[in-house]
C-alpha positions in Angstrom: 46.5 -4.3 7.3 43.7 -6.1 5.9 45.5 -8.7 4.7 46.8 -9.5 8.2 43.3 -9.0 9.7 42.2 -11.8 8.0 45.0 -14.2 9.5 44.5 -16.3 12.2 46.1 -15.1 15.6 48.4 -18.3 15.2 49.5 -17.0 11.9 50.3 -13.7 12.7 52.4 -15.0 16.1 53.9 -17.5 13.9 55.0 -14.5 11.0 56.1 -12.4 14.3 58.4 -15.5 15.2 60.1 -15.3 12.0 60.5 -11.7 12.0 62.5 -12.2 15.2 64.7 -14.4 14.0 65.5 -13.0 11.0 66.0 -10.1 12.8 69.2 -11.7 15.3 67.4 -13.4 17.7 67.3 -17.0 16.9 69.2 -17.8 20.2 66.9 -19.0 23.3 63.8 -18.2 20.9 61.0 -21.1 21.7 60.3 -23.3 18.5 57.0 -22.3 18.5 56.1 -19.2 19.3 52.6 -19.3 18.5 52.5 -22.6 20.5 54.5 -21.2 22.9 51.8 -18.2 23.5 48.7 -20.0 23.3 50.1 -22.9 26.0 50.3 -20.4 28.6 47.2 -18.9 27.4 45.1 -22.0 27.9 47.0 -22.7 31.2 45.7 -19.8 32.7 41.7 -20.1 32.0 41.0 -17.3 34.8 44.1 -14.7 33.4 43.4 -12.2 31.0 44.2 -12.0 27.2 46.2 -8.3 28.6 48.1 -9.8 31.2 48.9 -13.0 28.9 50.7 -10.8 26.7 52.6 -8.2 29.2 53.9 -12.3 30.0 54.6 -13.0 26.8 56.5 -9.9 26.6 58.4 -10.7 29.8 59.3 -14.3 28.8 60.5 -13.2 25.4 62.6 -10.5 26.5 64.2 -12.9 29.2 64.9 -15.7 26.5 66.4 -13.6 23.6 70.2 -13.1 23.2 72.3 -15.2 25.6 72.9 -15.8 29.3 74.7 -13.1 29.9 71.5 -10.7 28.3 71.3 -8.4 31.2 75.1 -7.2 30.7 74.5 -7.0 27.1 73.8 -3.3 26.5 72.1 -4.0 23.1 69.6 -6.0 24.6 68.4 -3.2 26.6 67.7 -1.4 23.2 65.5 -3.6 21.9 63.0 -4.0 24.8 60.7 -1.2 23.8 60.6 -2.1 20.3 59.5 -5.9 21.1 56.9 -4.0 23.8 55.5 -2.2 20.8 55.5 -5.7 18.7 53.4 -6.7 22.0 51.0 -4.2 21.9 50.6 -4.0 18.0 49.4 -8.2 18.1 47.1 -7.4 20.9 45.1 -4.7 18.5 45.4 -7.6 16.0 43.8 -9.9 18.1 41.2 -7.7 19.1 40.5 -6.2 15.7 40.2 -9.9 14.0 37.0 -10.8 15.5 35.6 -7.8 13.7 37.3 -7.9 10.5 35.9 -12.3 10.6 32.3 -11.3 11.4 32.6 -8.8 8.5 33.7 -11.1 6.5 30.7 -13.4 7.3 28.2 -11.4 7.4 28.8 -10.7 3.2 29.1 -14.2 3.0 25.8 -15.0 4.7 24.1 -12.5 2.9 21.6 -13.7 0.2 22.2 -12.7 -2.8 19.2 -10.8 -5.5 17.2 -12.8 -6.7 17.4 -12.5 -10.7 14.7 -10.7 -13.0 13.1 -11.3 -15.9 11.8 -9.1 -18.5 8.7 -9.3 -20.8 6.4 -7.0 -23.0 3.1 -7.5 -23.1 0.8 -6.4 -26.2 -2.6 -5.7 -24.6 -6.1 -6.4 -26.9 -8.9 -4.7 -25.2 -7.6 -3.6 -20.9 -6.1 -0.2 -20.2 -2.3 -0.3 -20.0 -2.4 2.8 -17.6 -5.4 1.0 -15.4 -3.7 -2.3 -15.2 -0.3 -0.8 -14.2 -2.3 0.5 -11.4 -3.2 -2.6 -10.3 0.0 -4.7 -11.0 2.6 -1.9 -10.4 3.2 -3.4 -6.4 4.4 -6.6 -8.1 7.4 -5.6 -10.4 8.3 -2.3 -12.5 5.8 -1.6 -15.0 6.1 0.8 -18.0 3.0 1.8 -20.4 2.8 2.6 -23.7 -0.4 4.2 -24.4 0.3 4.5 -28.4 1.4 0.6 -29.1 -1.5 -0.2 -26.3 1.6 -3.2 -24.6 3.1 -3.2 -21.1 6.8 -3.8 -20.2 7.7 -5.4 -16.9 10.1 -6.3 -15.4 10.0 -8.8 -12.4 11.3 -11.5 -10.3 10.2 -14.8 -12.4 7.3 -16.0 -9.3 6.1 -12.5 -9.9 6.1 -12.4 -13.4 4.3 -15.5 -13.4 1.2 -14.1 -11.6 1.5 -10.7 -13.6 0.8 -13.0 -16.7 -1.3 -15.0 -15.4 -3.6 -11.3 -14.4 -2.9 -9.8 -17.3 -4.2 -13.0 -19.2 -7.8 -12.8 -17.2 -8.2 -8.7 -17.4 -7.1 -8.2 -20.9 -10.5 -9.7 -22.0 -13.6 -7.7 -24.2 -15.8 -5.7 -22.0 -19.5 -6.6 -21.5 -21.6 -5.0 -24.4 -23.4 -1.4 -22.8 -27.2 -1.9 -22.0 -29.7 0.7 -22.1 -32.0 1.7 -18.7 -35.2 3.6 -18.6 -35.1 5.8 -15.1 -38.7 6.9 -14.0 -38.4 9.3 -11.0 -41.6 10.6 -9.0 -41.6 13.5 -7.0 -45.1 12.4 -4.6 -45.5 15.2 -2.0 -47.1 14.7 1.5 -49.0 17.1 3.4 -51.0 17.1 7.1 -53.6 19.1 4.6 -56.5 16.8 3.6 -57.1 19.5 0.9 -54.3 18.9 -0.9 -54.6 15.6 -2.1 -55.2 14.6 -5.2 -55.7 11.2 -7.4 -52.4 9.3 -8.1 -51.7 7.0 -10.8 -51.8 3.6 -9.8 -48.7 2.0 -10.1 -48.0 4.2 -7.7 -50.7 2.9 -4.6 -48.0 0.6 -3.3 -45.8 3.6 -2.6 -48.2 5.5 -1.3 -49.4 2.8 1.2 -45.9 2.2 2.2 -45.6 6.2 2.5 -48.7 6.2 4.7 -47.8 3.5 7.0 -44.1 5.2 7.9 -45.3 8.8 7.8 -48.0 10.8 9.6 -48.7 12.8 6.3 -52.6 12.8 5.8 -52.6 13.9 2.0 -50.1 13.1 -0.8 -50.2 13.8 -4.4 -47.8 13.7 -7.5 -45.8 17.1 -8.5 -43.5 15.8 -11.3 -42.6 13.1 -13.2 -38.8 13.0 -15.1 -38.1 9.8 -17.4 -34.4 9.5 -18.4 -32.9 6.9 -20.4 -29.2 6.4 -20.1 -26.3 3.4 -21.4 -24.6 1.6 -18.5 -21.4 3.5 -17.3 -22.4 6.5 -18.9 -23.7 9.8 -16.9 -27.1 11.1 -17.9 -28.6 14.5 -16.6 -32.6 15.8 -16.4 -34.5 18.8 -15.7 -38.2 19.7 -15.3 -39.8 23.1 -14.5 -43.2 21.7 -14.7 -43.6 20.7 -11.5 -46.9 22.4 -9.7 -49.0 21.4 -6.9 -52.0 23.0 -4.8 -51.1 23.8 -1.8 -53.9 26.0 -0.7 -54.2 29.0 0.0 -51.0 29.6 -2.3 -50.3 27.1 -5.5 -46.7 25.4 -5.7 -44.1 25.4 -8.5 -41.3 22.8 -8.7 -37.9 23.2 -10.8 -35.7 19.5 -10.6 -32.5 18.8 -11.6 -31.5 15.3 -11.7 -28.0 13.5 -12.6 -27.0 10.6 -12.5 -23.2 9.4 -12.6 -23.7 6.2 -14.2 -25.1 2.8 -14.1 -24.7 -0.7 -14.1 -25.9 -4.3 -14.0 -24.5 -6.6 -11.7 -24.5 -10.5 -12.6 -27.9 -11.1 -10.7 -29.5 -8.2 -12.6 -29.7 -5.6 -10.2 -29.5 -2.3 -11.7 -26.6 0.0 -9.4 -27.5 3.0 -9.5 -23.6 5.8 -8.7 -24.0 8.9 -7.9 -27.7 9.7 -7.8 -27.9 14.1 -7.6 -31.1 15.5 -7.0 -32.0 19.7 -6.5 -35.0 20.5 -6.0 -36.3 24.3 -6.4 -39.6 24.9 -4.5 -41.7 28.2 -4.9 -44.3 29.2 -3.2 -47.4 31.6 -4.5 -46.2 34.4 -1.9 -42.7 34.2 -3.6 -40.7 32.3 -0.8 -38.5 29.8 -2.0 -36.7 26.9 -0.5 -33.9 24.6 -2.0 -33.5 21.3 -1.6 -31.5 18.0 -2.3 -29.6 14.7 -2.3 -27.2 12.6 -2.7 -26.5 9.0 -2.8 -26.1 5.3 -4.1 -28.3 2.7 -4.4 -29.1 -0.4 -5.6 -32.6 -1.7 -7.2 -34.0 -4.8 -8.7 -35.4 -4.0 -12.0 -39.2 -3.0 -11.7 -39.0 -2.0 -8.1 -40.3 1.2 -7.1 -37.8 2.5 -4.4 -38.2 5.8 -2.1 -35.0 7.2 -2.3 -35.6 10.1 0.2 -37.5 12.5 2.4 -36.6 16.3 2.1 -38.7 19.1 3.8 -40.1 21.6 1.6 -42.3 23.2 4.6 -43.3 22.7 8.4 -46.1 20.6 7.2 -44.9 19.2 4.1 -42.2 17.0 2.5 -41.3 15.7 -0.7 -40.5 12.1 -1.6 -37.8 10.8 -4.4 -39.3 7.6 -5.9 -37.4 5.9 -8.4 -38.0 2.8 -10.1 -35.4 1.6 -13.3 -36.1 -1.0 -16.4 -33.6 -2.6 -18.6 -34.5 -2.2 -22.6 -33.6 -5.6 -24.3 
C-alpha cells in the first residue's frame, strides 16, 4: 500500500490498464486509460472527482469485451469486480494527497544541528557556580575533584561558553580588611537626660536634631568590629547604660553582619546588617528591639542606619560609619 501511495494517480490508472488487459480485456480497451480518465476529467471543470469515476466506470464496462457485450453472460460477472477496482482508485486518489504532504513535510524538516564536545580545566572559578550560569546554553557536567567542566553544545554556543569561561575563570580580588564603628546615640523629649557626646559625632547629632523633635540625646554604646570582605562578623556589648531619670537604663546589642565588600569606586556595601537590641529599664520592664537591612557607605561617612522606639518619649539611633585598613 505504501508503495502505491506514493505513485502518481496517472501511474496507478496506467498499472490498472495493464491489469485489465492482462486480465482478457484488451478488446475495445482505450490506449490510454490514464489519458483516457483525466480527458474527461479536465472536460468537465464543474463535475466532481465522484461522479468522474461512477463515468469512468460506466464507459469501461460499455467498452470491454465485444459488441455483442450485453448478450455475453460473462460480462455481467465482471461488472462488480471492475466497480470495486473503481472505488479502490478513488481512496487512492484521495489518500495520495496525504501520504505526498507526509512525505514533504519530513523532507522540509530541518535537520539538528551538530554538537560539539569540549572539557574545560578550570584555574581559579567554581565549576558548580559557572554551570549555574552557563547550563541554559548547552549540557554541562562538573567535576568538583579534577576542578574541569565538560560541555557539550552546538558550535555558536560553544563558542560563547569559551569565550565566558575564558573571562570568569580568572584570580579573585585579594580580601581587604574593614574597621565597622557603630553608635547607639539615644534621643529623649527629657532635657535631663543629655549628656556630652564625642565630637565626631556633632554632625550626626545636628542632622538628628534638625529631622527629629527629640530635645536631648546622648551616647549608650559603642561596638567596633573588624571583619575581611565577604566574610560574616558578629558583636555583642552588655555595657550599654544611660540615665534616664527617675530610673537608669541598661542596653544588651547584638550585631551581625553578613559580609562586606568594596565596589570599584570604593564604596564599602555593607549585606545583611542585623541588629537586636535589649533595653531594660530600672523598674524591670524590658523592651526588644531591631533591624534589618542593606546599605551602602562611602568610607568615613557617618550613616544613621535607623530609628527604633525604646519608649513613648524615647528612641534609639543606629549610626554606623566603616574604614578600609590598607
Amino acid at each position: 500500500m505504501r508503495r502505491l501511495l506514493l505513485n502518481s494517480p496517472a501511474e496507478l490508472m496506467g498499472n490498472l490498464a495493464r491489469g485489465l488487459r492482462r486480465a482478457g480485456f484488451q478488446p475495445a480497451m482505450p490506449a490510454s486509460l490514464p489519458a483516457f480518465f483525466f480527458a474527461r476529467r479536465c472536460s468537465r471543470p464543474g463535475g466532481s472527482l465522484r461522479s468522474d469515476l461512477r463515468q469512468v466506470s460506466t464507459r469501461l464496462e460499455l467498452r470491454l469485451g465485444n459488441k455483442n457485450a450485453g448478450k455475453d453472460a460473462g460480462i455481467a460477472g465482471w461488472k462488480p469486480a471492475l466497480r470495486g477496482l473503481t472505488l479502490g482508485c478513488l481512496a487512492l486518489l484521495l489518500l495520495a494527497p496525504v501520504a505526498l504532504a507526509q512525505e514533504q513535510k519530513k523532507a522540509d524538516a530541518k535537520p539538528p544541528e551538530p554538537r560539539v564536545q569540549k572539557i574545560f580545566v578550570l584555574k581559579y572559578a567554581d565549576p558548580s557556580q559557572l554551570v549555574n550560569l552557563l547550563s541554559f546554553m548547552g549540557a554541562i557536567q562538573p567535576n568538583q575533584d579534577m576542578h574541569a567542566l565538560a560541555v557539550s553544545a552546538t558550535p555558536d554556543a560553544m563558542t560563547v561558553i569559551e569565550d565566558a569561561i575564558k573571562r570568569l575563570d580568572v584570580p579573585a580580588a585579594a580580601p581587604q580588611n574593614i574597621d565597622l564603628t557603630v553608635y547607639l546615640v539615644a534621643g529623649d523629649d527629657d532635657t535631663a537626660a543629655a549628656a556630652p557626646l564625642p565630637k565626631e559625632l556633632n554632625s550626626v547629632v545636628e542632622q538628628l536634631k534638625s529631622n527629629f523633635p527629640y530635645k536631648a540625646y546622648r551616647l549608650w554604646d559603642v561596638l567596633t568590629m573588624r571583619t575581611r570582605t565577604g566574610q560574616m562578623v558578629t558583636a555583642n556589648s552588655t555595657g550599654g547604660s544611660g540615665d534616664s531619670p527617675p530610673n537608669r537604663i541598661f542596653v544588651t546589642t547584638t550585631m551581625q553582619i553578613h559580609s562586606t565588600s568594596i565596589a570599584g569606586d570604593g564604596t564599602i556595601r555593607i549585606n545583611g546588617l542585623q541588629a537586636s537590641h535589649r533595653v531594660q529599664g530600672g523598674t524591670g520592664s524590658t523592651t526588644q528591639v531591631g533591624m534589618y537591612t542593606d546599605l551602602d557607605i562611602k568610607e568615613g561617612q557617618k550613616v544613621v542606619v535607623g530609628k527604633q522606639s525604646t519608649a513613648p518619649n524615647q528612641a534609639l539611633f543606629l549610626v554606623l560609619t566603616a574604614r578600609v585598613i590598607q
